[in-house]
C-alpha positions, 0 to 999 in steps of 0.5 A, spaced: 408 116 312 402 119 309 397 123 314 392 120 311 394 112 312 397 115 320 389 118 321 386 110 319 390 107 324 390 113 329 381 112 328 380 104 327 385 102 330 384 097 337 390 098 341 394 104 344 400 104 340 395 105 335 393 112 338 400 114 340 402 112 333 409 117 332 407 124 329 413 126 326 416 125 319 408 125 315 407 129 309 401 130 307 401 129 299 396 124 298 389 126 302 385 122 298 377 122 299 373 124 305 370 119 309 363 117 313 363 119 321 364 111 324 359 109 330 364 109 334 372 109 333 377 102 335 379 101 342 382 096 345 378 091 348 379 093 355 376 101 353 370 099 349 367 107 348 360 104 351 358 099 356 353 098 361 356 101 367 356 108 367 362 112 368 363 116 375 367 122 377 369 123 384 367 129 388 373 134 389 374 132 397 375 126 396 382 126 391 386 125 396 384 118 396 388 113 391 382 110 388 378 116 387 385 120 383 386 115 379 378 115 377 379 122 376 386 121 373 382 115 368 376 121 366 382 125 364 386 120 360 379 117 356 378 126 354 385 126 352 384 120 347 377 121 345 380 128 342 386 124 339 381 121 335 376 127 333 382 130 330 384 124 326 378 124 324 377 130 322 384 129 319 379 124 314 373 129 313 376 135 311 381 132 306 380 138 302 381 143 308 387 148 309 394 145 308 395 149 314 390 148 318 391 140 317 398 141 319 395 145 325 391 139 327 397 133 326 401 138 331 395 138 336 394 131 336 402 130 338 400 133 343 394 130 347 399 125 345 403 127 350 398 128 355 395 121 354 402 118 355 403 122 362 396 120 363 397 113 363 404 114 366 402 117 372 396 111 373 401 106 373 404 109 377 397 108 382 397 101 380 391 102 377 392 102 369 388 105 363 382 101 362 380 099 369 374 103 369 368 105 364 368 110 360 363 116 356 362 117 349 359 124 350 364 128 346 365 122 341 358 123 340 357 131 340 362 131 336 363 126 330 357 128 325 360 136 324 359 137 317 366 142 316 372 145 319 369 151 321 364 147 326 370 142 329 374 149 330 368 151 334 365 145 338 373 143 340 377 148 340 373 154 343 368 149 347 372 142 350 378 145 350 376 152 353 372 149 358 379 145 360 381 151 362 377 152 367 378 144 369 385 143 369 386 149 373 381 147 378 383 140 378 391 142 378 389 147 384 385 140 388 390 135 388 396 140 390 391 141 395 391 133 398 398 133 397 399 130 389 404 134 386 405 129 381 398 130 378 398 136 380 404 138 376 400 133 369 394 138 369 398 145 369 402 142 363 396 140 360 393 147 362 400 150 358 398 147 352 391 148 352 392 154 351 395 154 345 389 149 342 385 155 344 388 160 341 388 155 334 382 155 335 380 161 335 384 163 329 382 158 325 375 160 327 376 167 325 379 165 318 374 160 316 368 164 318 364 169 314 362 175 315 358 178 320 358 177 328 363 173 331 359 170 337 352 168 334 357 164 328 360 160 333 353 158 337 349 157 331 356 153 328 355 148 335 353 141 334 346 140 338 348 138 344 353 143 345 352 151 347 357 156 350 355 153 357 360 147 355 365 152 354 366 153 362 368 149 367 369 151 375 372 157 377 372 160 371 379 162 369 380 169 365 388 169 365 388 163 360 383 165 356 386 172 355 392 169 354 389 165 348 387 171 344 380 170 346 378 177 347 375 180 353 366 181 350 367 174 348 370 172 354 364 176 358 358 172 353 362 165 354 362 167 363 354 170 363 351 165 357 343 164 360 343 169 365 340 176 365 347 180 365 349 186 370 342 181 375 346 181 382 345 174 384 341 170 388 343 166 394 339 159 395 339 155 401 335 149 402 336 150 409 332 144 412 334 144 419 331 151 421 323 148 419 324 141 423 324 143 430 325 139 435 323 132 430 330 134 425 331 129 420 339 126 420 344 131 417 345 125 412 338 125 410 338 134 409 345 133 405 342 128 401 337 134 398 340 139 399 343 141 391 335 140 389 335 147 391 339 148 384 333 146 379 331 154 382 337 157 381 339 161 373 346 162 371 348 167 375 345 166 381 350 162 388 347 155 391 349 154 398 352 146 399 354 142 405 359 140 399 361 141 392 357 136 387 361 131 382 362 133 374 359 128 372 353 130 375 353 137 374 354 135 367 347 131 367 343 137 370 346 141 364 345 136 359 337 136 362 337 143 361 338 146 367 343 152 369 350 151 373 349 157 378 355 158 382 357 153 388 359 156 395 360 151 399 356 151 406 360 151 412 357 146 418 356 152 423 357 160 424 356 165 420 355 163 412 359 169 408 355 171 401 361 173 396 356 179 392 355 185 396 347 186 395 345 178 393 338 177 395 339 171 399 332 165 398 333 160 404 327 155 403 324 157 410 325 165 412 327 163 419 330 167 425 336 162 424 336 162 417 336 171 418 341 170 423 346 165 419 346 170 413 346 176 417 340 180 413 332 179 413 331 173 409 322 175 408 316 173 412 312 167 412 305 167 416 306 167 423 305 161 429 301 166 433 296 167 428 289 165 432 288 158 430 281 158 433 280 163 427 283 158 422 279 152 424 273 157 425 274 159 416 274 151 414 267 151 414 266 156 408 271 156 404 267 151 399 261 148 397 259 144 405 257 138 401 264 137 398 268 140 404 269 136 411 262 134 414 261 136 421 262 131 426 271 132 423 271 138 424 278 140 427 277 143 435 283 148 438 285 145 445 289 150 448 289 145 455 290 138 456 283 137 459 281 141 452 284 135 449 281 129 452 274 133 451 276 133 443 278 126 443 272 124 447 267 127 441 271 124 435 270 118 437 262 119 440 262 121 432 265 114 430 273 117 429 276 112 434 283 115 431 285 122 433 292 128 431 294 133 436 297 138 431 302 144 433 300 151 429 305 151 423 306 144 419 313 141 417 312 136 412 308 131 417 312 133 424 310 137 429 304 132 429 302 127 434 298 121 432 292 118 437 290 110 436 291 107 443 284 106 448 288 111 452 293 116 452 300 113 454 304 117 459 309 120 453 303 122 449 301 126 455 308 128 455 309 131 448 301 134 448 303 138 456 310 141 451 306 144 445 301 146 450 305 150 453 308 153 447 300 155 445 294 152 443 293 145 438 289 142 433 285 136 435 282 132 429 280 126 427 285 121 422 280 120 415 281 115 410 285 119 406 286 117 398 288 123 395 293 128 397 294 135 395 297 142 397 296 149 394 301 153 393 301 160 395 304 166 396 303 174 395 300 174 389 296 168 391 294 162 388 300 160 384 297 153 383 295 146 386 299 141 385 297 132 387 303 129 392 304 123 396 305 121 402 307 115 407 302 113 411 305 118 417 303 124 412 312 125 410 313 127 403 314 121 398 313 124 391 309 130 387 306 130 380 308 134 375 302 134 371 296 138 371 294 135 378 287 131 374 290 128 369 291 120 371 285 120 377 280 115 377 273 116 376 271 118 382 276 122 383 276 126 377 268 126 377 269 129 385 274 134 383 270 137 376 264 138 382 260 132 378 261 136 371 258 142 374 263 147 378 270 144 375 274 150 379 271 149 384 278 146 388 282 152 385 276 157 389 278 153 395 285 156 394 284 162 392 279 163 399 285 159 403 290 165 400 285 171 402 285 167 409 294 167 410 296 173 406 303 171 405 309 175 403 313 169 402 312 163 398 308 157 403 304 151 402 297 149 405 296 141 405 289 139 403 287 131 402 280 128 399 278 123 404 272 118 403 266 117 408 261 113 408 258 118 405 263 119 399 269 123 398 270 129 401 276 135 402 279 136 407 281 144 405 287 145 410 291 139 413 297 144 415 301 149 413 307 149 411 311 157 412 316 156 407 318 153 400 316 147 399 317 140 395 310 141 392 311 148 389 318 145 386 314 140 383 309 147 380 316 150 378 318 143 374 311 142 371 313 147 365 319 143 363 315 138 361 314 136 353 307 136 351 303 130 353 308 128 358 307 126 366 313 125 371 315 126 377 319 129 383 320 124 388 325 122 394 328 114 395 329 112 402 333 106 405 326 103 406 325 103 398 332 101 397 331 095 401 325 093 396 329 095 390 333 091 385 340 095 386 344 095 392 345 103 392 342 109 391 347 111 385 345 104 382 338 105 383 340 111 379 344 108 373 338 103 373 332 108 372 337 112 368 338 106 362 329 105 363 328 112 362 334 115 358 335 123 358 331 125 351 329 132 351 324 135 344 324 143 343 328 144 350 323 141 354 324 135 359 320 128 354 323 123 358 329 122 364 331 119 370 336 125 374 337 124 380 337 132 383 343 130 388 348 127 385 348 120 387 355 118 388 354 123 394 347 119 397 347 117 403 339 116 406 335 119 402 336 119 393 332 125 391 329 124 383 326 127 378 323 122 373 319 123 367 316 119 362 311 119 355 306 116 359 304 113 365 304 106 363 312 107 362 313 110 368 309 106 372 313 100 369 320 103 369 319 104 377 316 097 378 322 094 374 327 097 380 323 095 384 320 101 387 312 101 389 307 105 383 304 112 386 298 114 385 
């Protein structure tokens, strides 16, 4: 048979025999002419290349699971077919390539073939047949429009297929560890021939490029969008690629791609229990949350995780941009082991737990002893009196319980029936005490005796809160103000990551701009309250614009937050937007899920993600759903960065899954 005719039915055909049609015995006498790239390749009916499900990837501590497996194993086999099908249709695009290097790609193809077959073999040997899960289209699409051999060498064999270096070597390593031999023994194979595939790659790229530098040819050769970070996997493996014939600068360049070479990495921790006290949030809600802390992270720097995230995941926090850092899992308890000697370590809240975990200093934040009367005592000047809370809210120190029902007393002599006893140091809404009733209950008596023991609290009326702010502030002072959402308790739901006046109402944006005549006003207020705190370490102030019967007001220091917080991830998010854009960073609880249209948070996420596809414009960030957790890991909490071109699609995509606008 003619290569030619093999490739055809090899490309368009629609079942499996097709794709695994016998390689031996062609010739290659009739090339013929060369062919357009088809939107998709023929597949059997049961493994169309696109669908609405999505494809998912199990996380790696769950491989020991039948189901789990053979969805990892099905990942697998869809690569090993989608590179069968480039290749014949490479085969059909460069028909006036090399002989050799057309000789080259039929004897690669044979062997994917054989990886398929072992593939399909070993899932139905689980029962669970090739075709009973969806698929991606991802390389397809990556790959199919390149223009020559040269940029094929490029994307697949020293991109794909040295990443599945790292991939089947890793992969091989956790299904010996659940006890899968089988599979285990599939992927070390693999891995042999992959590397052969690499170094075919790697020669033939070296023949067919030109002169000049090996390393700036092979990046600008990539198809959009492909870079070098494609071209790893976990657990970076250098004896494979060396044994390919990489040689060791090109190695070096591929592992430290997008980070300051030579810089010691730094540690990061979204250590959320150490700010919570004694109102902690379920360890489900604080694992839920904790790969946020990658969106921070470079390259090189090292996350701390309760556990390892999902490939597919972490290929679409890659695919919006973001850096893969190195991942250490996180142990429960004791001591937490830091690879690289000299790593600066960043947890979120700089805490005594934080510093005792990690074994070193970890930085300071403002102190809880620092005199709350003198706080209160700032408020009044830190702006214009007119815009700033009126007299009778001002906020009173109690330092005895006497203290306190004095303060209640006075609110509401002044027409504030409603009061919050407040500890020194806030928590994202805890740490607090709300005071509706006609008067005080034997367990507010109880909560308010306990915090007075350890010092003084803030007494101070509940206002008609309509706009919610914090200044993010650190040692060199303001870095900028950011407009969020909380419930009606005062908990984090949501930050906007545009500038913080664009989208207010009239009133609020004539309020903010100081009626036309002082439009920096509010930022003044920050750089005031960073004066005032002086912190080393990053902290946050919460503020909120409140109405009166007077108008609005501002309410300039609410609480503060000694730590990183969601607010100061939303200032860091606000560069990644494209021109125009508005977005934000928000949290999905089981109280929201109860009103959405799906019944999981990964479906909540799959929906959002067909409303608002990933679409990035000069490397910023024009449109997305991307939860950043991984999904298939949520358990009560689903944290979301979603971004749209305006805010009547935002507000729309939201409302469609049945989540409630923000403000």
């Amino acid at each position: 048979m003619e290569v030619r005719r093999f490739a055809e039915q090899v490309l368009l055909g629609t079942s499996l025999a097709d794709k695994l049609l016998d390689v031996t015995g062609l010739t290659d006498l009739e090339p013929g002419s060369a062919i357009a790239p088809p939107s998709a390749p023929g597949r059997p009916a049961e493994l169309p290349l696109r669908s609405a499900e999505r494809p998912r990837f199990p996380g790696a501590d769950r491989l020991g699971d039948r189901d789990a497996a053979a969805t990892a194993l099905h990942a697998f086999a869809n690569h090993e077919l989608l590179a069968i099908e480039l290749m014949a249709l490479a085969l059909l695009r460069f028909p006036d390539a090399d002989p050799a290097f057309r000789a080259d790609l039929v004897r690669t193809l044979g062997e994917e073939q054989t990886h398929l077959r072992l593939y399909t073999d070993r899932l139905a040997a689980l029962a669970q047949p090739f075709g009973t899960r969806a698929v991606s289209a991802f390389f397809w699409d990556a790959l199919a429009p390149v223009s020559s051999p040269r940029d094929f060498c490029a994307a697949m064999g020293l991109t794909l297929e040295q990443a599945n270096l790292d991939f089947a070597g890793h992969f091989a390593g956790v299904f010996d560890d659940v006890g899968d031999a089988v599979s285990a023994a599939i992927l070390r194979r693999v891995l042999a021939d992959e590397i052969a595939h690499v170094a075919r790659g790697w020669a033939w790229f070296d023949r067919l490029r030109g002169p000049g530098d090996r390393w700036e040819q092979w990046v600008e050769a990539l198809p959009a969008p492909l870079t070098p970070r494609r071209a790893r996997g976990p657990g970076f493996a250098v004896g494979p690629r060396l044994r390919a014939g990489l040689d060791r600068d090109f190695i070096e360049r591929v592992r430290t791609f997008g980070a300051s070479r030579g810089r010691t990495p730094t540690v990061h921790w979204l250590n959320l229990p150490a700010e919570a006290g004694e109102g902690k949030q379920p360890q489900a809600w604080i694992d839920g949350l904790a790969a946020t802390a990658m969106l921070r992270a470079s390259p090189d720097d090292v996350v701390l995780l309760p556990r390892e995230p999902g490939a597919v995941w972490l290929a679409r926090i890659a695919d919006a941009g973001f850096a893969l850092p190195a991942i250490q899992v996180l142990p429960r308890t004791g001591a937490i082991p830091v690879a690289h000697p000299g790593s600066m370590l960043r947890p979120w809240a700089p805490t005594p737990d934080a510093a005792a975990r990690l074994g070193s200093s970890v930085g300071r934040s403002p102190s809880k002893t620092a005199d709350a009367e003198a706080l209160v005592r700032l408020l009044p000047s830190l702006g214009p009196p007119d815009r700033l809370l009126c007299a009778d809210a001002l906020p009173t120190v109690a330092g005895t319980l006497a203290e306190v029902e004095a303060a209640i007393d006075r609110f509401r002599a002044a027409g504030h029936p409603r009061v919050v006893f407040k500890r020194p140091l806030g928590t994202s809404g805890q740490g607090q005490l709300r005071f509706f009733e006609p008067a005080l209950l034997d367990r507010q008596r109880a909560w308010l005796r306990a915090s007075l023991a350890e010092g003084p609290l803030r007494v101070e009326p509940w206002l008609d809160r309509v706009l919610d702010l914090s200044f993010q502030l650190d040692g060199r002072g303001l870095r900028g103000v950011v407009r969020f959402e909380a419930s009606a308790t005062g908990q984090f739901r949501a930050a906007a990551l545009e500038r913080p006046t664009i989208g207010l109402e009239p009133a609020l944006a004539r309020f903010w701009a100081g009626d036309g005549r002082d439009s920096g006003w509010i930022e003044a207020v920050g750089r005031r309250l960073a004066e005032a705190f002086a912190p080393d370490a990053p902290c946050g102030v919460d503020a909120f614009v409140y109405r009166d019967a007077d108008g609005l007001r501002l309410h300039p220091y609410v609480e503060l937050n000694p730590r990183i917080t969601f607010g100061r991830l939303a200032l860091d998010l606000r560069v990644r937007l494209a021109s125009g854009c508005v977005g934000r960073w928000m949290t999905v609880g089981p109280a929201d899920l109860r009103d959405a249209s799906a019944s999981s948070m990964a479906g909540l996420a799959a929906q959002l993600d067909e409303a608002l596809p990933l679409v990035l414009h000069k490397g910023q960030l024009q449109q997305c759903a991307l939860p950043t957790s991984d999904p298939d890991q949520a358990g009560v909490v689903l944290p979301l960065l979603v971004i749209a071109r305006a805010r009547e699609q935002l507000d729309a995509a939201l409302a469609d899954a049945g989540l409630r606008p923000l403000r």
